[in-house]
C-alpha positions in Angstrom: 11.0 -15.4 -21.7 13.7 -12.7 -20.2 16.2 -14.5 -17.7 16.5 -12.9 -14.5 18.7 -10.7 -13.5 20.3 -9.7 -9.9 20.8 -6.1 -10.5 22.4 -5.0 -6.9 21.0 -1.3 -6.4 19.9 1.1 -3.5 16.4 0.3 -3.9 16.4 -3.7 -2.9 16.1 -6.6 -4.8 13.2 -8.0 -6.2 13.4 -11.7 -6.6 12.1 -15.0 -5.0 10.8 -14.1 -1.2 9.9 -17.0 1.2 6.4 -15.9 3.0 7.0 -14.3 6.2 4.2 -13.8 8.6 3.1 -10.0 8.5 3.5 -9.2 11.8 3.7 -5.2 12.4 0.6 -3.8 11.6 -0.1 0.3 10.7 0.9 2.5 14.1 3.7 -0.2 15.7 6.5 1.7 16.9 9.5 0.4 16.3 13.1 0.6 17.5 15.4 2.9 15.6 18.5 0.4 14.4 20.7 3.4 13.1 22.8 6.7 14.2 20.7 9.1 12.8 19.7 10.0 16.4 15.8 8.8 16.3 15.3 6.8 18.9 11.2 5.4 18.5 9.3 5.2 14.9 5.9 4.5 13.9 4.4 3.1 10.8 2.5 5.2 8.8 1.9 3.5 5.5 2.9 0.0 4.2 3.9 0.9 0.9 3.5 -2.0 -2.3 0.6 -3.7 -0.2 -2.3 -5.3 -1.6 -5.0 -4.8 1.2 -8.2 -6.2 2.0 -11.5 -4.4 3.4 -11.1 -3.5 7.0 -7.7 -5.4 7.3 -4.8 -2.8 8.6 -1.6 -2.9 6.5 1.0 -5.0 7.6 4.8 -5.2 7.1 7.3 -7.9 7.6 11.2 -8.0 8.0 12.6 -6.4 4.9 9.7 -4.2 4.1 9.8 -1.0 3.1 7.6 1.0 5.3 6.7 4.9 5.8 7.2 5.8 8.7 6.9 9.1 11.7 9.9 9.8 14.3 8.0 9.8 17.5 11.1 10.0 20.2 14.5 12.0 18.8 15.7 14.8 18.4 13.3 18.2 17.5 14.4 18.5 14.1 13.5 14.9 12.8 10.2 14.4 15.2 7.3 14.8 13.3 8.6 14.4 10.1 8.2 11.8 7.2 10.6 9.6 6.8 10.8 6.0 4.8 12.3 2.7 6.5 12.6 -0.5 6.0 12.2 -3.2 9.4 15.4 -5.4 10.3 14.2 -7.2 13.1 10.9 -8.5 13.9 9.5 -10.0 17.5 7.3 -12.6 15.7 8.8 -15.5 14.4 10.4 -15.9 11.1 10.1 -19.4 9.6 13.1 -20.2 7.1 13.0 -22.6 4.3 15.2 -25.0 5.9 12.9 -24.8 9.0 14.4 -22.8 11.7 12.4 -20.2 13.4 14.2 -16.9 14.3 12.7 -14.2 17.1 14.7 -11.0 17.6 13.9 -9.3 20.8 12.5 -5.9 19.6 11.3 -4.9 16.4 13.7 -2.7 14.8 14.1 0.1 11.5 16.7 1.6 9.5 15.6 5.0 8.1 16.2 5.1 4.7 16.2 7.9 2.0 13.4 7.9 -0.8 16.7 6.7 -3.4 17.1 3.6 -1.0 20.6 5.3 0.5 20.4 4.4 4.5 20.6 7.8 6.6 22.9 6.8 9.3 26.3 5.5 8.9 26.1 2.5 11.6 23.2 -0.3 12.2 22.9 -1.0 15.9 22.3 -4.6 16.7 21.8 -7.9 14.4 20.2 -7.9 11.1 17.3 -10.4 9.7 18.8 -12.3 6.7 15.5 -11.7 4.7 16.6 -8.0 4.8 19.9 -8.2 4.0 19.1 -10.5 1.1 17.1 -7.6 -0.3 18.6 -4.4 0.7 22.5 -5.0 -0.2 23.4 -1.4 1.8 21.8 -2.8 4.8 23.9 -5.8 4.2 27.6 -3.6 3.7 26.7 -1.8 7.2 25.2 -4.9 8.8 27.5 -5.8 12.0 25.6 -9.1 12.5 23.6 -10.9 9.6 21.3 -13.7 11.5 
């Protein structure tokens, strides 16, 4: 049996994950966290999620989601670009039994290599994201 590793990369960390209630379903918009000068995003695709019949796709704080610029600048709107969510509304149950609620549900637009577009992440970060993605962590001002 292979021991495992923690190999820190762009493209997150894949390890144990406490559950953590699904809680943006496909079309939410979300807050933009970063500088990259969208302002509104909206999920287009859930990627690495096993579905049921009739259920929508749903993410969770430290997915990685596709997503659609809705409100920015002309050159990014419209476009395709991939995120992952720092912040969710709905509460976040920890092992150790604290609940965490962030005001807004928030993204950080993230290139297809796992490299983070902007250079600055507006606002607090959820721990179960910066556990996973270690850049989100670096540029994090506030881990909670």
């Amino acid at each position: 049996m292979a021991a495992k590793t923690r190999a820190v990369s762009a493209k997150g960390v894949e390890e144990f994950r406490p559950y953590v209630t699904r809680a943006l379903p496909i079309t939410a918009e979300l807050v933009c966290a970063d500088n990259t000068g969208a302002k509104i995003l909206r999920i287009a695709q859930v990627t690495r999620y096993k579905g049921r019949h009739s259920r929508l796709p749903s993410a969770a704080v430290g997915d990685f989601v596709t997503v659609t610029v809705k409100k920015g600048p002309a050159e990014l709107r419209r476009q395709i670009f991939g995120a992952v969510i720092v912040r969710q509304k709905y509460p976040v149950k920890r092992l150790n039994g604290v609940r965490v609620t962030f005001e807004d549900n928030a993204a950080v637009l993230v290139t297809p290599e796992g490299e983070i577009k902007g250079t600055d992440i507006k606002g607090p970060v959820a721990a179960e994201a910066a556990e996973r993605w270690p850049r989100i962590a670096n540029l994090a001002p506030m881990i909670i």
